[in-house]
KOLTINU-236159 format. One line per 5 residues: their letters; for each residue x, z, y negated of N, C-alpha, C, O. Coordinates in steps of 0.001 Angstrom, whole numbers, plus 500000, padded with zeros to 6 digits. Atoms other than C-alpha are relative to their C-alpha. Example, Ala and Ser with C-alpha at 12.3 -4.5 7.8 and 13.67 -1.06 7.14 Angstrom:
// KOLTINU-236159
AS	500890:500000:501190:512300:507800:504500:500900:500000:498800:501936:500665:498819; 499180:499940:501190:513670:507140:501060:499230:500730:498910:499739:500899:497802;
END
This chain:
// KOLTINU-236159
XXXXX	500798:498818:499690:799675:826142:712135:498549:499820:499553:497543:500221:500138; 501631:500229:500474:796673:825068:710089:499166:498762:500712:499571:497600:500714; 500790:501168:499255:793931:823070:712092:498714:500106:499107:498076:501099:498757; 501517:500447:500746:790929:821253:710166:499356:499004:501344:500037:498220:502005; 500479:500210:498831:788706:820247:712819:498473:499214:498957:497730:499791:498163;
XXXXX	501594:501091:500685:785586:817813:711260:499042:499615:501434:499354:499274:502575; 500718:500353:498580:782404:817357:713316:498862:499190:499300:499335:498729:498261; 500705:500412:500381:779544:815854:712351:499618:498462:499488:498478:498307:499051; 499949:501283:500324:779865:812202:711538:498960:498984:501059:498393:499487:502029; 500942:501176:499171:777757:808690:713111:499487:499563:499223:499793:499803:498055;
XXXXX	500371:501051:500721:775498:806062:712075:499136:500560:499626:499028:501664:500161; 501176:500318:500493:772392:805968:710169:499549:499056:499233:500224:498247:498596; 500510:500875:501119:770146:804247:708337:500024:500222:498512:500194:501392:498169; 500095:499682:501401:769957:804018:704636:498777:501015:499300:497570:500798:499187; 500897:498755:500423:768408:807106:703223:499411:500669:501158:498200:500828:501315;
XXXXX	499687:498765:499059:768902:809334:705998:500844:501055:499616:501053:501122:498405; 499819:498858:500580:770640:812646:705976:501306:499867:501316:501273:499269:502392; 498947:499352:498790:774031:813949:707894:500430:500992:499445:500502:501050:498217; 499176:498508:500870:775721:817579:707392:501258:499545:500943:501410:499229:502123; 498370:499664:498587:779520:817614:708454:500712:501140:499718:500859:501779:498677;
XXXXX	499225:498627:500100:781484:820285:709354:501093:500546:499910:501454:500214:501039; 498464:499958:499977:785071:821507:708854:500132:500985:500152:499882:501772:499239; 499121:498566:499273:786580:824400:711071:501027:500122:499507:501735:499151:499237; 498576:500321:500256:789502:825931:709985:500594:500993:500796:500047:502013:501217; 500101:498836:499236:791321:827666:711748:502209:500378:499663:502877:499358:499493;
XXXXX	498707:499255:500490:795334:829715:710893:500487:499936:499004:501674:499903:498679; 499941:499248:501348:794549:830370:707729:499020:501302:499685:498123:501908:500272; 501383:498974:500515:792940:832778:705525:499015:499220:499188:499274:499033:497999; 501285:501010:500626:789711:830577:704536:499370:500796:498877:498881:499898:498192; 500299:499577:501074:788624:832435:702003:500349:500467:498912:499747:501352:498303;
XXXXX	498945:499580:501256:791163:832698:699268:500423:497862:500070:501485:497551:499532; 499428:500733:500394:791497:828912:699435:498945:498623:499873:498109:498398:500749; 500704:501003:500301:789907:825622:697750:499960:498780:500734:500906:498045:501019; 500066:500953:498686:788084:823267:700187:499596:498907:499392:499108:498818:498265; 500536:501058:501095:787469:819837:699664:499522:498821:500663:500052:498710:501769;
XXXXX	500447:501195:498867:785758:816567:701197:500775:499159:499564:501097:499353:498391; 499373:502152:500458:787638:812614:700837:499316:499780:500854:498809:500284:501856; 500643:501624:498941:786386:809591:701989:500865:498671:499501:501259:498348:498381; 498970:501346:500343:788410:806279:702452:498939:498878:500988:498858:498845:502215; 500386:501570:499504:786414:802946:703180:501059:499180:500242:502242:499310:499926;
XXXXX	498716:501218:499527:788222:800094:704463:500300:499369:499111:499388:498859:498460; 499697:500381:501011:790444:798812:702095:500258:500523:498751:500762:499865:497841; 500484:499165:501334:789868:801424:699424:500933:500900:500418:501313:501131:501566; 498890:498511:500299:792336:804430:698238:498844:501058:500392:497633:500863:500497; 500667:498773:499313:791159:807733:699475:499428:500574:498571:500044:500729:497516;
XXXXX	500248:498862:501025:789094:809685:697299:499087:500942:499814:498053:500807:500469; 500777:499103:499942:787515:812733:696241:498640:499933:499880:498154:499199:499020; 500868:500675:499951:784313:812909:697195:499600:501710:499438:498919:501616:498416; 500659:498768:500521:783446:817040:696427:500871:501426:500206:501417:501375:501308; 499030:498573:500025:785502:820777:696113:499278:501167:499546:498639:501487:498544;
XXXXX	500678:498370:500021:784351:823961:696459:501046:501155:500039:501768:501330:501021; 498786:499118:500241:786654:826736:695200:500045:501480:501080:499386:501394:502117; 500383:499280:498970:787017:830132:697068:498900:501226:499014:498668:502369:499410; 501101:499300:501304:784512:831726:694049:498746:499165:500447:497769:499914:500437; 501020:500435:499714:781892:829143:695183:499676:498710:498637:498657:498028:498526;
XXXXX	499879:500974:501000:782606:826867:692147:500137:498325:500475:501189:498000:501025; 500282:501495:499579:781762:823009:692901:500079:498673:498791:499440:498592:497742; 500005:501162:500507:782827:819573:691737:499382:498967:500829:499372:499222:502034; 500084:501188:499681:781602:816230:692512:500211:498763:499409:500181:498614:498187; 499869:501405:500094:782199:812512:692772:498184:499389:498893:496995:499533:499174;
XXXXX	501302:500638:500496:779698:810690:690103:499040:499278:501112:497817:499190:501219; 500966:500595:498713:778924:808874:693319:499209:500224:500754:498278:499665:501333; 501151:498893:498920:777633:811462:695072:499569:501176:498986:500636:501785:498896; 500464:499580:500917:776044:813579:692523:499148:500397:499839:498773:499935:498762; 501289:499945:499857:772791:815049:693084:499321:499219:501778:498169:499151:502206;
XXXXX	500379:500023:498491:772942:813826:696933:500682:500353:500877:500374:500122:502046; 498985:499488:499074:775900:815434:698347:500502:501128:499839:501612:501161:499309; 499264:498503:499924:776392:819528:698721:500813:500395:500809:500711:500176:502016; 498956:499295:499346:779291:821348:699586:499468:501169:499882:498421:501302:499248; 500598:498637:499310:778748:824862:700709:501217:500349:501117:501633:499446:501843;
XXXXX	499195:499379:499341:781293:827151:702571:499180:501247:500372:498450:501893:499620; 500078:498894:499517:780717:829776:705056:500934:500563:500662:501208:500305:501834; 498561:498860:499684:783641:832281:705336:499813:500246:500745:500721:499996:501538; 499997:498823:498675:782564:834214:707859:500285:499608:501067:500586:500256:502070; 500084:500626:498720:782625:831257:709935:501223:498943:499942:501506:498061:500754;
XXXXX	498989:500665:500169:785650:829982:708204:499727:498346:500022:500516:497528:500492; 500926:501668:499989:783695:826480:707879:499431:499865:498497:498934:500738:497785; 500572:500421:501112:782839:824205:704938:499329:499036:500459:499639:498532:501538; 500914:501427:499331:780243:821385:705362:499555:499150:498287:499465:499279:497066; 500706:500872:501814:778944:818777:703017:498803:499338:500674:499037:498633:501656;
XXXXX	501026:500527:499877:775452:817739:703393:499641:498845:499072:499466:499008:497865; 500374:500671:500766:774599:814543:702422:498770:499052:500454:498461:498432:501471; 501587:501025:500041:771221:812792:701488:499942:499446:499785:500930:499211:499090; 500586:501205:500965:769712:809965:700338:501322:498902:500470:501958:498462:499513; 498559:500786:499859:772940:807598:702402:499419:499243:499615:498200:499110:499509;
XXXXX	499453:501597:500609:774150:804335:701014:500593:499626:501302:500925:500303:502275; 499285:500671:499207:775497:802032:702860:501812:499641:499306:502867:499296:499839; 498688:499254:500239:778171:802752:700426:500559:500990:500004:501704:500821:499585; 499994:499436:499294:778476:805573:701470:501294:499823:501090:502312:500514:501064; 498901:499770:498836:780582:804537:704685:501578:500219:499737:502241:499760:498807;
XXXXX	498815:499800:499962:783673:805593:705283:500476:501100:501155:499582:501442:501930; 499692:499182:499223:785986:808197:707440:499991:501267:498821:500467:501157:497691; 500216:498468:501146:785256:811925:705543:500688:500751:500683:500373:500913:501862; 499447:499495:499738:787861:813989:705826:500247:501372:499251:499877:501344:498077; 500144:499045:500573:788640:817796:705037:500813:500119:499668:501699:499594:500342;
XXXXX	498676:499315:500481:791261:819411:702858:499559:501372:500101:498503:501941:500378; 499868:498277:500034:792316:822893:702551:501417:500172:499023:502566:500156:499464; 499217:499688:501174:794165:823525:699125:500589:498506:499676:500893:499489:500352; 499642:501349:499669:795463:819743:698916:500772:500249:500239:501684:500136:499420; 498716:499635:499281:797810:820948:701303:499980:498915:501477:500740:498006:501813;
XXXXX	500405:500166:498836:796145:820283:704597:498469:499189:500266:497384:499355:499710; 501309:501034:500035:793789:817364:706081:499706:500487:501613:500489:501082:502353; 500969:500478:498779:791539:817053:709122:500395:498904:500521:501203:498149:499980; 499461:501729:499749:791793:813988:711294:498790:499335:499488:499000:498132:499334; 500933:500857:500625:788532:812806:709859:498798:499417:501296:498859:499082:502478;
XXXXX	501422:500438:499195:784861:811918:710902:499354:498715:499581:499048:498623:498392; 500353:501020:500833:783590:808537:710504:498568:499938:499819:497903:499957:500855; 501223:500334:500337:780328:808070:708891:499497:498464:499715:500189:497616:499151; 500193:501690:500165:778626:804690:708813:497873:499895:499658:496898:500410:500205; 501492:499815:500491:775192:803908:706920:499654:498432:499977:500202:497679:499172;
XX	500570:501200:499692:773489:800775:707986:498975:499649:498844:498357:500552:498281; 501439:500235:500793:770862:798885:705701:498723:500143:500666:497678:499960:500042;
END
C-alpha cells in the first residue's frame, strides 16, 4: 500500500548541487520518520540523513554541513538537498519511511 516514489537524481560535476525528492503516498506522512540511504557499488547501504515527524535531523559525518533534509507534509514529500558533490558522493539514494518502507531509488553520479 505504501509507495516511495524518488525523483531527482543525474550526473554532475564536482561541486554542483542536486535536490531529490520522495513522494509518499498510503500513508499518513506526517506522524512518521523519513530518511535518505545511499549504496555505492560494492558498499553496504547506508544512512546518509533522518528527519523525524517533529522536524528533528540527523546526519552522516559524510555529509554534514552539505546535505539537508527537509519535509513538506502538506505535500507529503521529503527531499534532501545536496551541495558541494563529491565524486564520493555517487551512489543510488533511496527513501525510507519509518525503516519500514524503501523507494526504488535515484541514481546520483558526480563526475571530477
Amino acid at each position: 500500500q505504501v509507495q516511495l516514489v524518488e525523483s531527482g537524481g543525474g550526473l554532475v560535476q564536482a561541486g554542483e548541487s542536486l535536490r531529490l525528492s520522495c513522494a509518499a503516498s498510503g500513508t499518513i506522512f506526517r506522524i512518521n520518520t523519513m530518511s535518505w540511504y545511499r549504496q555505492a557499488p560494492g558498499k553496504e547501504r547506508e544512512l546518509v540523513a533522518t528527519i523525524t515527524s517533529v522536524g528533528n535531523t540527523n546526519y552522516a559525518d559524510s555529509v554534514k554541513g552539505r546535505f539537508t533534509i527537509s519535509r513538506d507534509n502538506a505535500k507529503n514529500t521529503v527531499y534532501l538537498q545536496m551541495n558541494s558533490l563529491k565524486p564520493e558522493d555517487t551512489a543510488v539514494y533511496y527513501c525510507n519511511l519509518q525503516w519500514q518502507h524503501w523507494g526504488q531509488g535515484t541514481q546520483v553520479t558526480v563526475s571530477s
